[in-house]
N, C-alpha and C positions, 0 to 999 in steps of 0.2 A: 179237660175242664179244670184239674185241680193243679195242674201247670199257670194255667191264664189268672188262676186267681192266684197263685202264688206269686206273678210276675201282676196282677192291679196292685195288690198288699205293698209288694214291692215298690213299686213305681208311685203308689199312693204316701209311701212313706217320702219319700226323697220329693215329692211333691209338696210334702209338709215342713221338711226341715228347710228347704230350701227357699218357701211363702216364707216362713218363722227371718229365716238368715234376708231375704227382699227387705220387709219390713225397716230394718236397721237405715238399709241407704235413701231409701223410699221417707223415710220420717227425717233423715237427714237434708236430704233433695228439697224436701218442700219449708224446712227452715231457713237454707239455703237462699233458697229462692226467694224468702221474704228480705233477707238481707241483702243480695241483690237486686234488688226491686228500689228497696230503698237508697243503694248505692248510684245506679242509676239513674232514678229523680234526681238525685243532688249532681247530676255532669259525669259518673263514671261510665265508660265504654267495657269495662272488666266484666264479660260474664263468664269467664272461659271455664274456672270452678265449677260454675253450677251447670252449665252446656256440658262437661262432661261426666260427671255424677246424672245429671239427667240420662244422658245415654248409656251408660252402663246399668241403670238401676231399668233401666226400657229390660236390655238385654237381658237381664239377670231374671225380670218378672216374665220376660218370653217364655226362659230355661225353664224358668218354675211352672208356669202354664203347660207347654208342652208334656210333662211326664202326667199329669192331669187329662190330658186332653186324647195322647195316645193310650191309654192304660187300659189294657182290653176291658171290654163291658159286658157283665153276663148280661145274659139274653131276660127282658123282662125288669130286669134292674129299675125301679121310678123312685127317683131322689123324695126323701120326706127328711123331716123333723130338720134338723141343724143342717146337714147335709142340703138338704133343699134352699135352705137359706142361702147356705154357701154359693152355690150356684146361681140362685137369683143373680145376689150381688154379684155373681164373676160379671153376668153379662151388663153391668153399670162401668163395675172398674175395666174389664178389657177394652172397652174401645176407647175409652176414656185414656187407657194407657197409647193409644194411640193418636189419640185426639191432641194431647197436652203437649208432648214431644213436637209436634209438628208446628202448633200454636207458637211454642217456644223457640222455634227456630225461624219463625217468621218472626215474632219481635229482635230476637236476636239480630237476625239480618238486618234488620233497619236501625236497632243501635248502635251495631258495626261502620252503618252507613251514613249515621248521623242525620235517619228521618224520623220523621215523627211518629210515635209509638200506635198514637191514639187507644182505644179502649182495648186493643189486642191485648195488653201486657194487665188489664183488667178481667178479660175472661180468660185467658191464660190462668191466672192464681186461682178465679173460682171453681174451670174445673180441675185445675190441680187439687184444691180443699176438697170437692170432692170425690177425687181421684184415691186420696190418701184415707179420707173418711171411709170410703165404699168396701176399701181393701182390708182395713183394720178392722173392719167392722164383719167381714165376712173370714177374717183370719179367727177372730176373735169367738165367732159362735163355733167353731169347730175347734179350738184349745179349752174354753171354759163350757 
């Protein structure tokens, strides 16, 4: 027993510095991405910046997920207060981290191809906005 929690503690930590160090490309990704968006409209086909910042920052938030997700759980364990919070929010932002990626590579595609975007590259940014919103927001009640 005092192994598994010395190895949550653990793994709970490197779960945290690791959200903290996400946040950096993550807040970068989605500025990014508003200046691409913009680039875009005006005739550019350049997304490959923000297509690969997008996917590393997917990756990085996996990495971060996963030591969270495997970290043994005592028996009994029921998330309250901030903690609780956190976790809400995880299940808004994680599929959302997968939702947006895949959004983005379907607009991409048809930039690349020089079709019409239509409102993809519209929901694409909202749930990006609140992709970034949900994350910061649930990094946030577990640092303050």
């Amino acid at each position: 027993v005092q192994r598994d929690l010395q190895a949550r503690s653990d793994m709970l930590k490197i779960h945290q510095t690791l959200g903290l160090i996400t946040a950096v490309p993550m807040t970068t990704e989605f500025v990014l991405g508003l200046v691409t968006s913009g680039n875009v409209a005006n005739g550019s086909t350049d997304t490959g910046l923000h297509a690969v910042l997008g996917i590393s920052t997917a990756v990085l938030y996996g990495t971060t997920a996963m030591f969270a997700i495997l970290a043994p759980k005592p028996k009994g364990l029921k998330p309250s207060g901030n903690t609780g919070v956190h976790i809400d929010l995880a299940w808004i932002h994680a599929p959302l981290m997968i939702a947006v990626p895949i959004l983005g590579g379907m607009v991409n595609d048809r930039v690349q191809n020089h079709q019409p975007v239509g409102d993809l590259r519209d929901i694409h940014g909202i749930l990006a906005a609140a992709l970034v919103l949900s994350y910061l927001t649930s990094m946030t009640v577990m640092t303050f």
